[in-house]
N, C-alpha and C positions, 0 to 999 in steps of 0.2 A: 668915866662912870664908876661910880661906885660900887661895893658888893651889892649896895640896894635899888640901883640902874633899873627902872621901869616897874617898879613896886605901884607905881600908880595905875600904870596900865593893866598890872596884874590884878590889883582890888576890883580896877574897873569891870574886865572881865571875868571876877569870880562871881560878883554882884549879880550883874545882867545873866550868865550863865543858869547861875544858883536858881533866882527867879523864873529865867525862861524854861528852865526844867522841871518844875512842877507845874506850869501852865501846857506845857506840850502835853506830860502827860494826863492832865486833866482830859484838855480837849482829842487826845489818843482815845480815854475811857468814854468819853460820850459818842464820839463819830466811827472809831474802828478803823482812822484812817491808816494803809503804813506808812506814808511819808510821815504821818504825825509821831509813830511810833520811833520810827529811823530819826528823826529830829528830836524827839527826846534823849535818846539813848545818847545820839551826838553832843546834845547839851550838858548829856551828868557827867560824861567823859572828860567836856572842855572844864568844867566846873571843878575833878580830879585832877584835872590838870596843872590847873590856875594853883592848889593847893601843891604840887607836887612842885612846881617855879619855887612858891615862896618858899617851901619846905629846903630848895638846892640853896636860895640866896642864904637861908639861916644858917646854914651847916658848912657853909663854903667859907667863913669870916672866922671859924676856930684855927686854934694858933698852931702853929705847926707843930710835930713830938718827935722824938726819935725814930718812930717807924714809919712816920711821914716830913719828915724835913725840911721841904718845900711845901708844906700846909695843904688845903683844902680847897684849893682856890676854883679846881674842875669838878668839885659835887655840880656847881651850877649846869657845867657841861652834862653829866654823867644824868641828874634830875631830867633836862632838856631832849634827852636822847630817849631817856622813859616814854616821856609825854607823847615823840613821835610814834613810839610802836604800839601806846594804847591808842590813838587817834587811832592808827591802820587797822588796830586789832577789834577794839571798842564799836568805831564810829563806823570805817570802811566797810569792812569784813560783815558787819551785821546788817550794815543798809543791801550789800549785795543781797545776802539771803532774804533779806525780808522782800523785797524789790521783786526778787524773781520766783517768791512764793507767791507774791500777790498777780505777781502775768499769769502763771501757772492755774493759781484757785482765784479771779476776782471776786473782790466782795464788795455788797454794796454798800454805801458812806450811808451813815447817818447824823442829822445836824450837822453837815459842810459848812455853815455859815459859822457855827463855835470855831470850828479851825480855821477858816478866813481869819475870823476876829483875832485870834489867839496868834498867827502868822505875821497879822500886820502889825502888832503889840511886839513880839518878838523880833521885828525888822525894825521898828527903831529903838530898842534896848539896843541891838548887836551892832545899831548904828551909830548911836552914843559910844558905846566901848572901842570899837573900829576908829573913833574920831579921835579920842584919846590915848590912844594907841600910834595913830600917827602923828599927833602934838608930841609926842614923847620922845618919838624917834628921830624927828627932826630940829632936837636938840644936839645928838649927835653924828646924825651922817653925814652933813657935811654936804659937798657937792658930790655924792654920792646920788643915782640914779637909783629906786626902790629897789630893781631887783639887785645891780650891784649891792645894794648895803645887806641884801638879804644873805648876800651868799660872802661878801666880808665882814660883817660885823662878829667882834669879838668878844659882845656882849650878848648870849641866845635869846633871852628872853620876850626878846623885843620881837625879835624875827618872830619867833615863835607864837605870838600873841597876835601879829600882824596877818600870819597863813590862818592861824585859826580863825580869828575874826573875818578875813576876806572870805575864808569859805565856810565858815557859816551864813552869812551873807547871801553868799550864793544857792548854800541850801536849802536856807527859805524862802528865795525867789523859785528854786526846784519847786517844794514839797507845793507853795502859792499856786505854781502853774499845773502840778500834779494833780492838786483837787480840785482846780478850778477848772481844766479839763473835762473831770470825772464827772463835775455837776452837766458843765453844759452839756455833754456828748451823750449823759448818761450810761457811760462807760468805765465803770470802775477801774478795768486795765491800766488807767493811763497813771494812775494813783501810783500804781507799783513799779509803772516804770520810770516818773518821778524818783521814787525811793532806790534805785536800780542809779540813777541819774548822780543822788546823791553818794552813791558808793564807790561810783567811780570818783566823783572828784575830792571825796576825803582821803581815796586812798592816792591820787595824785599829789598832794598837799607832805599826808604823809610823807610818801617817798623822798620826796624834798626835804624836810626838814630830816630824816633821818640822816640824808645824804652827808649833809650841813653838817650837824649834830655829831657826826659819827669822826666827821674829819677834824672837829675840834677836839674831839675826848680824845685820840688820838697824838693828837700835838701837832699846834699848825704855828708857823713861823710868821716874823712880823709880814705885814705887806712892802712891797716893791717902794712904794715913796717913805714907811718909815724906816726899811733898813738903810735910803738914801739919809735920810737924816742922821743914821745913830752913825753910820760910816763918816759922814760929812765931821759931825764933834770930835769922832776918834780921831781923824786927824787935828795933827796942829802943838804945838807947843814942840817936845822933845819927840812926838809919835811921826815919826816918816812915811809909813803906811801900813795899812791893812791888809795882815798877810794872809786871814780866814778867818770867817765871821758864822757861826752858826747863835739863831735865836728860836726862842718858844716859848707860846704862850703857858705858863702854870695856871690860867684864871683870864676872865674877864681882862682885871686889871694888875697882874703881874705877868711883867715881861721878862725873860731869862735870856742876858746875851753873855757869850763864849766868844773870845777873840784873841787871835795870834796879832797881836802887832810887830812893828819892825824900828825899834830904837835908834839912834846913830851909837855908832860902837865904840865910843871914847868916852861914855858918858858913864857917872858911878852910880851905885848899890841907892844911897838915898837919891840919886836925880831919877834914877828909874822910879825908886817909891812914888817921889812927886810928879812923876809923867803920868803916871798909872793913875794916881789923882785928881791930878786936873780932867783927863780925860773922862774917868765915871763922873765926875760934877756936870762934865760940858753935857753929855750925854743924858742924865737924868732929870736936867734942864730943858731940856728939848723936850722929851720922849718921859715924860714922868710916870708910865708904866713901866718903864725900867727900873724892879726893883731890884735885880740881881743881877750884877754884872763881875765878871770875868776876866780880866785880862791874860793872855801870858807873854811877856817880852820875850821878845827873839829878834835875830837880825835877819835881814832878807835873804834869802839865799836859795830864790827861785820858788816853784812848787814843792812841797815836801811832797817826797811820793805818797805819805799816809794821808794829804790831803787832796788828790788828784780828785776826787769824785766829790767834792766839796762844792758849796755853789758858789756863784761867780760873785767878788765885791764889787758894789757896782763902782762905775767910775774909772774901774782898772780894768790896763791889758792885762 
């Protein structure tokens, strides 16, 4: 993926957002409903959001300087991780309160039917976006299962676009069943606890993507089958084996590998150069997010003790 990996999915749902968010609040000002309320506020959120992605993709692609070296490659992360806490903060946090102001004080709907209208219009805008969103991603995940790709993809955006759009989705089916409740029963209650309904599952979504989000800005290392690959290249030619391998993501798509190899010890000063060389070609042939790699020759001679707590290559005892 590119720095600009899922830009389409992102326009998609800045678009449908943008739009469903002056129509929520429309039909909020006519009928009084709070599910309509709680689903506006979640829509201007998502729409901040969509803005705050592309804003990470634009700023993540500057070149690296002396006080950042390794460049800018985690804004996307850092952007990503935003987004999660104004979901929680924005969308969750206020559909609660509003939810259990309305159990508390009900009020009664007026024009129910404008917010039907308005709910089903917004259920397939969110379903267009949702649908594009997973054309997108099924570009690259691979035989990846959804929620595995949600929780290894090394690219946020996508995840991020895929929780919000599935729970919007779901919150319009909420806020749908909230007032539609409210008419038939002529029970306004049910409206708010609809809205109640919704707060809990933004902030579930939330929490998830913070979770995610938090462990990439962080630094998260390749996965299990690609450090199998970039080990696999490293051996071979004059490299005997891999004596310690640490890797980390900088970005989406920079990958930083650090590794102790183990030379045969007869070999000179340029065959080392060219061992060292063949080996980052083999490797960033494979794994072409590996833009920085590391070697350092050494001969085998056990565990160093400064690398006991190091993780295991795979392959070797």
């Amino acid at each position: 993926m590119s720095a600009g990996g899922g830009t389409k999915a992102i326009l998609a749902a800045l678009t449908a957002n943008a739009g469903i968010a002056v129509a929520k609040f429309g039909g909020f000002l006519f009928t009084g409903s709070s599910s309509m309320l709680a689903e506006s506020v979640h829509s201007v959120a998502d729409t901040s959001n969509q803005g705050l992605l592309l804003l990470g993709q634009k700023t993540s692609v500057r070149k690296p300087t002396e006080e950042h070296p390794f460049g800018y490659g985690r804004d996307r992360y850092f952007y990503s991780f935003v987004v999660a806490l104004l979901l929680f903060s924005l969308g969750s946090v206020f559909a609660l309160y509003e939810g259990i102001h309305k159990i508390q004080h009900p009020e009664q709907l007026t024009s129910p039917l404008v917010a039907v209208v308005i709910l089903v219009v917004a259920i397939a805008l969110e379903s267009y976006s949702f649908a594009t969103a997973i054309k997108e991603s099924r570009t690259i995940k691979g035989g990846l299962g959804w929620w595995q790709f949600i929780r290894q993809a090394k690219t946020p955006e996508l995840p991020v676009v895929l929780l919000e759009d599935a729970g919007a989705l779901l919150g319009l089916v909420l806020a749908l069943g909230g007032v539609g409740l409210s008419v038939l029963t002529g029970d306004p209650v049910f409206d708010g606890i609809g809205t109640a309904c919704i707060g809990v599952l933004l902030g579930v979504i939330a929490v998830v993507l913070i979770v995610e989000t938090k462990s990439l800005l962080i630094g998260e290392g390749a996965t299990r089958s690609v450090l199998d690959d970039i080990v696999g290249e490293l051996r071979g030619g004059k490299v005997q084996k891999v004596i310690h391998i640490r890797t980390q993501y900088l970005g989406p798509d920079e990958l930083l590998i650090a590794a102790k190899i183990g030379l045969a010890p007869s070999i000179t000063a340029a065959e080392v150069a060219e061992a060292i060389d063949d080996a980052e070609a083999r490797v960033r042939a494979k794994v072409p997010a590996a833009r920085l790699i590391y070697l350092e020759p050494d001969l085998d001679r056990g565990v160093d003790p400064a690398e006991e707590n190091a993780p295991a290559v795979p392959g070797q005892d």
